[in-house]
Structure formats: structure tokens, C-alpha cells
C-alpha positions as CSV (number, residue, x, y, z in Angstrom):
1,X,-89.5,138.5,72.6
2,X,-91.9,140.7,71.1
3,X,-95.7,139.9,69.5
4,X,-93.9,139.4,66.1
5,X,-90.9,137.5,66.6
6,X,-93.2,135.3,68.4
7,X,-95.3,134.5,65.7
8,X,-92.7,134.1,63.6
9,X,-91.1,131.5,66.1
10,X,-94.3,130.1,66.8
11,X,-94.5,129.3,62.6
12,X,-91.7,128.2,61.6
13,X,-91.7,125.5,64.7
14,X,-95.2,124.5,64.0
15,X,-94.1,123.9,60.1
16,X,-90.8,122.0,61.3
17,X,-93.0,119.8,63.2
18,X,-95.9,118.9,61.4
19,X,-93.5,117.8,58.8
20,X,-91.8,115.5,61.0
21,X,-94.8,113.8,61.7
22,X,-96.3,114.2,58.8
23,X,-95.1,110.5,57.5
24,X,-98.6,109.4,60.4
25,X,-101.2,110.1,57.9
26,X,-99.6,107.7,55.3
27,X,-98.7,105.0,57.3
28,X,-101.7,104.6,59.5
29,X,-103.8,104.1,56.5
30,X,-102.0,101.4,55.3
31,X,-101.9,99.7,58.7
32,X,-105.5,100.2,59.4
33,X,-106.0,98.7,56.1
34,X,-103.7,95.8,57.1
35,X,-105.5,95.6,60.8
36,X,-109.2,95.8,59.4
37,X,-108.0,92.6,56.9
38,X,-106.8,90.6,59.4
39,X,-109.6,90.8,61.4
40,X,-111.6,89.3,58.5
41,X,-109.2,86.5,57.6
42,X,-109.5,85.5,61.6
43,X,-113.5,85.6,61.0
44,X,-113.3,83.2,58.4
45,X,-110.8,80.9,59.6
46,X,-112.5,80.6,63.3
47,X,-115.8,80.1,61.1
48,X,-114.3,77.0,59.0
49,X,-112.3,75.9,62.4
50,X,-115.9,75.8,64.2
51,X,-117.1,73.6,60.4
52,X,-114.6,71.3,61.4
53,X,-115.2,70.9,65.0
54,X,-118.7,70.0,64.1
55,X,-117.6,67.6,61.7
56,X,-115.2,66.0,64.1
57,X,-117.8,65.7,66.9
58,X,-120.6,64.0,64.0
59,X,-117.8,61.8,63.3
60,X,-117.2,60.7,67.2
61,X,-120.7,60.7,67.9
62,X,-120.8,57.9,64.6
63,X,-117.9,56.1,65.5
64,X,-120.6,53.0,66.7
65,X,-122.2,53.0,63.7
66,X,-119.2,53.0,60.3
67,X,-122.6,53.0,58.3
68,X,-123.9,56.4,58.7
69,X,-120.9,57.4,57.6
70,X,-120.4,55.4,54.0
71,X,-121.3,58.7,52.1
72,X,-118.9,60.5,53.6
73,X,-115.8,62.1,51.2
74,X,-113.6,62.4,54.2
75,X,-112.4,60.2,56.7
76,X,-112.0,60.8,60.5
77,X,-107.8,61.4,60.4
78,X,-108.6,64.3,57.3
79,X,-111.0,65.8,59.4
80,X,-108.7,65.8,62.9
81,X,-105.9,67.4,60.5
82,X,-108.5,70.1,59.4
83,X,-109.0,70.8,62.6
84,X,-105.6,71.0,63.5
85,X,-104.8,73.0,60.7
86,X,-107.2,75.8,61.3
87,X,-106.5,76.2,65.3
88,X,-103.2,76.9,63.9
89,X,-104.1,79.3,61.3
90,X,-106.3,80.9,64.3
91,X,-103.2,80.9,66.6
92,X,-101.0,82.6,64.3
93,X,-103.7,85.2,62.9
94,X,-104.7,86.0,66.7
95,X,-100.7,87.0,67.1
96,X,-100.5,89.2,64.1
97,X,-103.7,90.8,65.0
98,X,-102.3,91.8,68.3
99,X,-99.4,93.1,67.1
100,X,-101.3,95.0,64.5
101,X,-103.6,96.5,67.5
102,X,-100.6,97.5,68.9
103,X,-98.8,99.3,66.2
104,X,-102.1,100.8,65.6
105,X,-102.5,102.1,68.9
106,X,-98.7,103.5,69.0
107,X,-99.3,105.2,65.5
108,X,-103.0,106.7,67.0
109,X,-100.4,108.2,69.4
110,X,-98.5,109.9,67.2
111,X,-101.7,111.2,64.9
112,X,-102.9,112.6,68.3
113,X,-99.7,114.8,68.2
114,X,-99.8,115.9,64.6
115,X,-103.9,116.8,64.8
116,X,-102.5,119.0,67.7
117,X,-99.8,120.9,66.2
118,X,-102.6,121.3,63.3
119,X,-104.7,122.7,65.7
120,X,-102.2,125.3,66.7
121,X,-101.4,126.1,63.1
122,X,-105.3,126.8,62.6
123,X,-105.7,128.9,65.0
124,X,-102.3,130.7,64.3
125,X,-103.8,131.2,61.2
126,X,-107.2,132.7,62.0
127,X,-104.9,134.8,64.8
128,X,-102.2,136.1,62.2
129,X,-104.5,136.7,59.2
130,X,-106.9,140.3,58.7
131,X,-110.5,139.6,58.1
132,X,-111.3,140.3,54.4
133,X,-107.4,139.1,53.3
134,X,-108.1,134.8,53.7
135,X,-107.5,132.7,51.0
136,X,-110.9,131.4,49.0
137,X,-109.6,128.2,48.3
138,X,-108.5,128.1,51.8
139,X,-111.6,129.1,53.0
140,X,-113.2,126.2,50.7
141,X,-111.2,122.9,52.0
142,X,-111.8,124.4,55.3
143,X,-115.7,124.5,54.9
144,X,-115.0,121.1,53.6
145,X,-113.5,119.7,56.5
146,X,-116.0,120.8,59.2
147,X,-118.9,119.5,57.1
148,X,-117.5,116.5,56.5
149,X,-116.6,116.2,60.3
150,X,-120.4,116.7,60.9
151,X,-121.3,114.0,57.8
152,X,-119.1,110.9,58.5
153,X,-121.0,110.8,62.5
154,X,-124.3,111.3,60.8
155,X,-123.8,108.4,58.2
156,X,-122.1,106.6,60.9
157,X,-125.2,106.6,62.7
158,X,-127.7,105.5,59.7
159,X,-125.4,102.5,59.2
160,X,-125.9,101.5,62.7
161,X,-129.5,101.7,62.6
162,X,-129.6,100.0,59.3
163,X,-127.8,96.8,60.5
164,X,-130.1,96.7,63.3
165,X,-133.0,96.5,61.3
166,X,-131.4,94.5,58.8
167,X,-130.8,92.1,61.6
168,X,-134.0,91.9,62.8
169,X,-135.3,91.3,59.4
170,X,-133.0,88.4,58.6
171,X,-134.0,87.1,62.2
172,X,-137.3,87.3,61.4
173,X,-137.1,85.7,58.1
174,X,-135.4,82.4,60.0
175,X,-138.5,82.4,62.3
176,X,-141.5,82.5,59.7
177,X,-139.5,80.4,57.9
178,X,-138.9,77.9,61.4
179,X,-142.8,78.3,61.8
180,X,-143.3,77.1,58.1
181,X,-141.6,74.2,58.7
182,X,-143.1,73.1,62.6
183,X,-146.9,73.4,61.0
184,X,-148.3,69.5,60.6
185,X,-147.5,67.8,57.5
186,X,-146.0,71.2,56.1
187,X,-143.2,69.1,53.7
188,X,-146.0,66.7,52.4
189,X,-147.8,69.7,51.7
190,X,-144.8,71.6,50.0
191,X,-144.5,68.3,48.3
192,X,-148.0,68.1,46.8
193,X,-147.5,71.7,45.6
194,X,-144.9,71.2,43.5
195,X,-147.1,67.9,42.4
196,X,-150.0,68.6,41.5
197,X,-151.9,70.5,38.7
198,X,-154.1,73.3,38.8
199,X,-156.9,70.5,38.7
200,X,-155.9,69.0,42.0
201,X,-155.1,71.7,44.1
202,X,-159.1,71.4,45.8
203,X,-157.8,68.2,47.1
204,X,-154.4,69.6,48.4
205,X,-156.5,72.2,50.1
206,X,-158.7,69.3,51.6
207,X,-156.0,67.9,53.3
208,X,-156.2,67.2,57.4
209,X,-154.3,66.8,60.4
210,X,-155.5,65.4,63.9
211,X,-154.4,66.9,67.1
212,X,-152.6,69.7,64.9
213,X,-153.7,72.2,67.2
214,X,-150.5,72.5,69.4
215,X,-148.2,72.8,66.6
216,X,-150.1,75.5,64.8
217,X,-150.0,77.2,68.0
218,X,-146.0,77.0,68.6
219,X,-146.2,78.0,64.9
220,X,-147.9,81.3,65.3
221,X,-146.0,82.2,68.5
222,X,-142.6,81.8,66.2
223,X,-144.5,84.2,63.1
224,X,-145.6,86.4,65.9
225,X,-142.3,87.0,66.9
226,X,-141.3,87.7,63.6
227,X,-144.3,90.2,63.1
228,X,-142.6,92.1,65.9
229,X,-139.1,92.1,64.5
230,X,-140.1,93.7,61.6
231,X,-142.3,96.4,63.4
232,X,-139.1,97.2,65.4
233,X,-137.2,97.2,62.1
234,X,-140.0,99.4,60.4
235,X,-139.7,101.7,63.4
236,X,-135.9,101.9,63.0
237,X,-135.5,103.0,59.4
238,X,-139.2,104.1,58.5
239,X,-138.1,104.9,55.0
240,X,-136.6,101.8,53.8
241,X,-138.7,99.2,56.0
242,X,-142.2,99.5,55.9
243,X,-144.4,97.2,58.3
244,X,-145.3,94.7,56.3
245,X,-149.4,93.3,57.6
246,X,-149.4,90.0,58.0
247,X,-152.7,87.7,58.8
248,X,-154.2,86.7,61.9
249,X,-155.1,82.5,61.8
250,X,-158.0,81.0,63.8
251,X,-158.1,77.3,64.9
252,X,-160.0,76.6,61.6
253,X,-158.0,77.6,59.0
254,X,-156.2,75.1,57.3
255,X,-152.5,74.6,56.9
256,X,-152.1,75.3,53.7
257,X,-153.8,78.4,54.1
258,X,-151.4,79.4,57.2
259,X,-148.2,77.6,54.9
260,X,-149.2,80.3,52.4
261,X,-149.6,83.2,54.6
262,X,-146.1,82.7,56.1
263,X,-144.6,81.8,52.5
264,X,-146.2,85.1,51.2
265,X,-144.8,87.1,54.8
266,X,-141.5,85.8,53.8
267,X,-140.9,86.4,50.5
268,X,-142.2,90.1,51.2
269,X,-139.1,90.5,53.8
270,X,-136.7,89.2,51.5
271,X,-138.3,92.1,48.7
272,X,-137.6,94.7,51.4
273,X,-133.9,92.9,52.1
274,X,-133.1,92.8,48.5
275,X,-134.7,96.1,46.8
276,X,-134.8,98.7,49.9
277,X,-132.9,98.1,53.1
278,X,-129.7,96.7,51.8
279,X,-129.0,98.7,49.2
280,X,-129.2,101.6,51.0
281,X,-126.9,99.9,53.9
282,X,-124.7,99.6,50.9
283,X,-125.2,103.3,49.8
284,X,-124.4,104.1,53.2
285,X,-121.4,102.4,53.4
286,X,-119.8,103.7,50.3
287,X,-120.3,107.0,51.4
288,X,-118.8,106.4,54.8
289,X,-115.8,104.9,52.8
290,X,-116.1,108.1,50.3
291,X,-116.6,110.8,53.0
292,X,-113.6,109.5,55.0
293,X,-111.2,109.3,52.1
294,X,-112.1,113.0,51.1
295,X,-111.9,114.3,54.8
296,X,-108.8,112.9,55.1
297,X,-107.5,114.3,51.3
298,X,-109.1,117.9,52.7
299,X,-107.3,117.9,55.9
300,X,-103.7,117.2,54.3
301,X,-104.4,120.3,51.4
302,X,-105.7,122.6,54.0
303,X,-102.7,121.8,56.1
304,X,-100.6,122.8,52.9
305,X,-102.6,125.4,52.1
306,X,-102.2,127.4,55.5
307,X,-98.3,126.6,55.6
308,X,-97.7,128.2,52.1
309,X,-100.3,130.7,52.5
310,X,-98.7,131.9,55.9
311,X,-95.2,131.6,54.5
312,X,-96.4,134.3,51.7
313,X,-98.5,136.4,53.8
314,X,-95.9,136.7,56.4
315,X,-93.3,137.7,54.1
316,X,-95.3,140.0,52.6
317,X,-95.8,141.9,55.9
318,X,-92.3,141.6,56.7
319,X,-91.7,138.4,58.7
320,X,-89.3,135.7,57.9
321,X,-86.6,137.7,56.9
322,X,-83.6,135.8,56.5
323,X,-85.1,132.3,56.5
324,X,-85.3,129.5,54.3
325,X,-87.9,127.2,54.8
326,X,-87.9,125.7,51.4
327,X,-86.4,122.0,52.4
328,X,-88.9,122.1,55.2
329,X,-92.1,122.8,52.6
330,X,-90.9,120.4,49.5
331,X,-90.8,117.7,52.4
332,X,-94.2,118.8,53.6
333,X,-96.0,118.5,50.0
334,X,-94.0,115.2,49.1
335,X,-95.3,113.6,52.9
336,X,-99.2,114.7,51.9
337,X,-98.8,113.5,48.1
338,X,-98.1,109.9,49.9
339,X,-100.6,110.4,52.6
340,X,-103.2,111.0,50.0
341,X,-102.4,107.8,48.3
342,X,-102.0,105.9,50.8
343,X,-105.5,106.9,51.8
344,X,-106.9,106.0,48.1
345,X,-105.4,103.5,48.1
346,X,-106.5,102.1,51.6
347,X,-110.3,103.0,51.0
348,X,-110.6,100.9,47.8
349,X,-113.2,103.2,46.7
350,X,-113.3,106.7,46.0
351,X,-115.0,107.3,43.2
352,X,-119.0,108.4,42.5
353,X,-119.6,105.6,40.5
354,X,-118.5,103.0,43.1
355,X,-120.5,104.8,45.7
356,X,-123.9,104.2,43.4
357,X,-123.1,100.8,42.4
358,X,-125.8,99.0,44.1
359,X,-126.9,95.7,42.6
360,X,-130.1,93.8,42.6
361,X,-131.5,90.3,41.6
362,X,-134.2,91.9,39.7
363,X,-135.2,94.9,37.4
364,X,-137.5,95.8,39.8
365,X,-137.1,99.8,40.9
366,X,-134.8,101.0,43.4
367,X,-135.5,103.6,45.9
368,X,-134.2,106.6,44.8
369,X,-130.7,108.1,46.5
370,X,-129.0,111.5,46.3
371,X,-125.2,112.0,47.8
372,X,-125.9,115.2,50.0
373,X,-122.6,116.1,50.6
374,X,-120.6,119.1,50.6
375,X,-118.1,118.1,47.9
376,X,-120.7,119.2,45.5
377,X,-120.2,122.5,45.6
378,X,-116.3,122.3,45.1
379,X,-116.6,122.9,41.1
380,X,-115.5,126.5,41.3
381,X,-112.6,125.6,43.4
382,X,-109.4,125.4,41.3
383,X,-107.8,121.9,40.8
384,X,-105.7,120.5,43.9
385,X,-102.5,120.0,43.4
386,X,-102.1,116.3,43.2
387,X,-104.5,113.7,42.5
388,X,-104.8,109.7,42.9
């Protein structure tokens, strides 16, 4: 077989094959969907399974004293049957989940295989076609792809460092908070501030505590903890998470004083929470979900475009003589128009103004965020050929 009956072999395989497999793209992005789904239902269920549980054990800790539970709305048989009920919701959603798993991993398989025979086809392509003679728009989705390859790991990463630092912050929050409460007669003081006037806040402020010395302590250990956490946080994401200072306490301030420190400490994490770091988690997160749907919608048309390109060029230099690989093409196109659904459809959102919807409890201003991505520059390029 000579150089030219072997890339003419070699094409005509590689098109018969990709479009037998083809059918990968769509259906593992409606199983994913389906997997990633489950695994949230068995989240909740296993969290209002371990609710129960609690309740049960309250309720056979009580079972001495009927009193302590006179309030109650629910009786101890409606909370064994709750309990019941959700180990069997758990059982049944920990069997669909492994099935699921397992489809997934047979249907990862078979998308190995196709991103193979891919593979081959690109570099048939770059073998076959003359410098100077490529296809732009080709040339474009291709560009595409490998940026887009380099993108999703980058964004990837931010969102990992961002849920760290979110983390610590939230973990943080419960400890200043935790030290609020261990401070001597901190409720009767939270009490008499929501009391008193402006003309008897001297004699809040006046207020004393014997042998509150140990608790203050055990209380600034907790905040100092918390101090920490954010540093680490601040150090994670410098952008988004600034060290917030916080105040050092002596043995003679009062507990007000230190109450309204660690008040003030908290509510400026929950301002970084609410205005900075999680809306740019969430930022990050729609581009992930963006970035992904358009890697996947750029892979399927340059796929198409190198098959019909080839087909053309190829003919045109006197290959393919004598065969017909229109049945094999329609079926290719009608496979990525699904495939490309099924991905929008999967990724729930693919649109800008989804990807900048990010909400707030306040009008207060939000860090500013630009979408550096290389769809941008895909103006010039001329329509595809199918759309969601």
C-alpha cells in the first residue's frame, strides 16, 4: 500500500469510527448530570437521617423524665419511623449511586477511545494538510480548545484555594463567635444592650465579674485561633481576603469592651464572606461550568470541522475517488448536534449573564471581575452550525 492509499484508508476508518462512538459525548453528560445529582440527594438525606438520630437519642435519653418532653410536636414512634424512613432512602440512593459510578466509569472507557481516534484524526490532519492551505475557522476552534484546556485547570485551582479560605473563614467566624459567648456574663450583657438607652450605657460599661480571669483567657485563646484562620485565608487568596487586625486585650479591660471587639471581628469576616470571597467563589464557579460547556461544544465542531475539511481537501487532490461517505458524515453532524445539547443542557448555565449573576445582601460595591477567556475573541469567526 502506497503513502496515499494509506492516508486515504487511514481517513475514512478514523471517520467510520469516531462516528460510532460519537453517541459518548451525549450520553456521558447526561449521566454525569444524573451521578453529580444523586450524590447531592444522598448528602441531604444522610444529613436529615443524622437530624433524626439525634432526635431519637434526646428522646431515649428523656424517656425518665415525660416532662421535658411536653413541648414536643412529635412523639417517640414518629420519630423511630423518621428514622427508619431515611436509612431507607440512604440504602436505596447509596445503590443507585453505585450503579451510576459504574456506568460512569464504563462510559469514561469508551470517551477514552473516542479522544484517541481524535487524536489520530488531529494529527492526520496537521500530517495531510500544506502549511499556508488550513482552514481559519479551523484554526480558530482549535486555538479555542487548547486555551480552554489551559483555563478550566487554572480556574480549577482558584476554586480550590477559595473553598479553603472560605472554610477557614467560616471556621473562624464559629470561634470568635464561641469566644463571645464563653466571656463572663456575656448574655446579660447582650441583654442589657439591647435594654438600655444611650443614658445608661456608663452603667453597662461598669459592670463586673469576679474570678473572670480564666474565662477571658480560654476566650482569647478561641479569638486567637480565629486571628490565625483568617491570616491563612488572607494568605490564600490575597485579593479577596485581606487580614483583617483585630485587638489585643489585657487583664483589665472589661467585657464589654472585649464582647465588642469580637462582635466588631465578626461582623468584618462575614463583610469579606458576603461582599468579596464568595462572590468570586461563585464567579469562579460559573466560569468553570461555562469553560467546560464551551470546551466540550469546541471539541465536537473541530472534530466536524477536520472530517469535512479533509473530505474536501482530499478530493480536491485526488483522493477518495469512488467513495461515498455521505451516510457516514450526516450521522456524524446529527451525533455532535445531540452531544452539544446534551452538554447545555447538563451544565444548566451557559450563558454570560448567568456567569455574572452574583448576588449580595447589600448595595454595598462588589469587587470588580473580567471573564479573561479566549472565547472573546471569536466575533470574527463565522456562526457555528448549530446552536442550543
Amino acid at each position: 500500500m502506497n503513502e496515499a492509499e494509506n492516508i486515504q484508508e487511514r481517513y475514512i476508518q478514523l471517520v467510520k469510527d469516531i462516528t460510532k462512538l460519537q453517541w459518548v459525548r451525549e450520553s456521558i453528560a447526561s449521566h454525569s448530570k444524573n451521578y453529580e445529582g444523586l450524590k447531592k440527594k444522598i448528602e441531604k438525606q444522610l444529613h436529615l437521617k443524622e437530624f433524626s438520630e439525634r432526635e431519637l437519642n434526646k428522646y431515649r435519653m428523656e424517656k425518665d423524665f415525660p416532662k421535658s418532653n411536653k413541648n414536643s410536636t412529635r412523639n417517640l414512634r414518629q420519630v423511630t419511623e423518621s428514622v427508619k424512613f431515611y436509612e431507607t432512602a440512604v440504602r436505596n440512593l447509596q445503590e443507585q449511586v453505585t450503579e451510576a459510578r459504574i456506568m460512569m466509569d464504563e462510559l469514561s472507557e469508551e470517551k477514552n477511545k473516542l479522544d484517541e481516534l481524535c487524536k489520530q484524526l488531529h494529527l492526520l490532519y496537521d500530517e495531510v494538510v500544506v502549511p499556508g492551505t488550513e482552514d481559519i475557522y479551523e484554526q480558530h476552534l482549535k486555538n479555542d480548545v487548547e486555551q480552554l484546556n489551559i483555563e478550566i485547570p487554572d480556574v480549577e485551582r482558584k476554586i480550590k484555594l477559595y473553598k479553603q479560605a472560605q472554610t477557614k473563614l467560616y471556621r473562624s467566624r464559629e470561634l470568635i463567635d464561641a469566644a463571645m459567648k464563653t466571656l463572663p456574663g456575656a448574655k446579660a450583657f447582650m441583654d442589657k444592650q439591647a435594654l438600655a438607652s444611650v443614658n445608661s450605657h456608663i452603667a453597662v460599661t461598669g459592670y463586673t465579674f469576679k474570678n473572670a480571669l480564666n474565662p477571658i483567657s480560654k476566650a482569647e485563646e478561641m479569638a486567637q485561633h480565629g486571628y490565625n484562620l483568617v491570616k491563612e485565608a488572607s494568605e490564600l487568596c490575597p485579593d479577596d481576603v485581606p487580614n483583617i487586625p483585630n485587638t489585643t486585650h489585657s487583664i483589665i479591660d472589661g467585657v464589654l469592651r472585649i464582647l465588642t471587639n469580637y462582635r466588631g471581628y465578626r461582623l468584618k469576616i462575614e463583610a469579606v464572606l458576603r461582599k468579596q470571597l464568595n462572590p468570586r467563589l461563585n464567579s469562579f464557579e460559573n466560569q468553570l461550568v461555562m469553560a467546560k460547556y464551551h470546551f466540550e461544544q469546541r471539541t465536537v465542531e473541530w472534530v466536524d470541522r477536520q472530517v469535512t475539511f479533509l473530505e474536501s481537501y482530499l478530493r480536491a487532490n485526488g483522493f477518495l475517488e469512488n467513495q461515498n461517505l455521505d451516510r457516514e458524515i450526516s450521522m456524524l453532524r446529527m451525533g455532535s448536534r445531540a452531544a452539544v445539547a446534551a452538554v447545555a443542557e447538563a451544565s444548566d448555565r451557559v450563558t454570560v449573564d448567568d456567569a455574572l449573576n452574583i448576588s449580595t445582601e447589600d448595595n454595598g460595591a462588589l469587587p470588580e471581575y473580567e471573564y479573561n477567556g479566549s472565547l472573546l475573541h471569536n466575533n470574527d469567526l463565522p456562526p457555528p452550525a448549530y446552536s442550543r
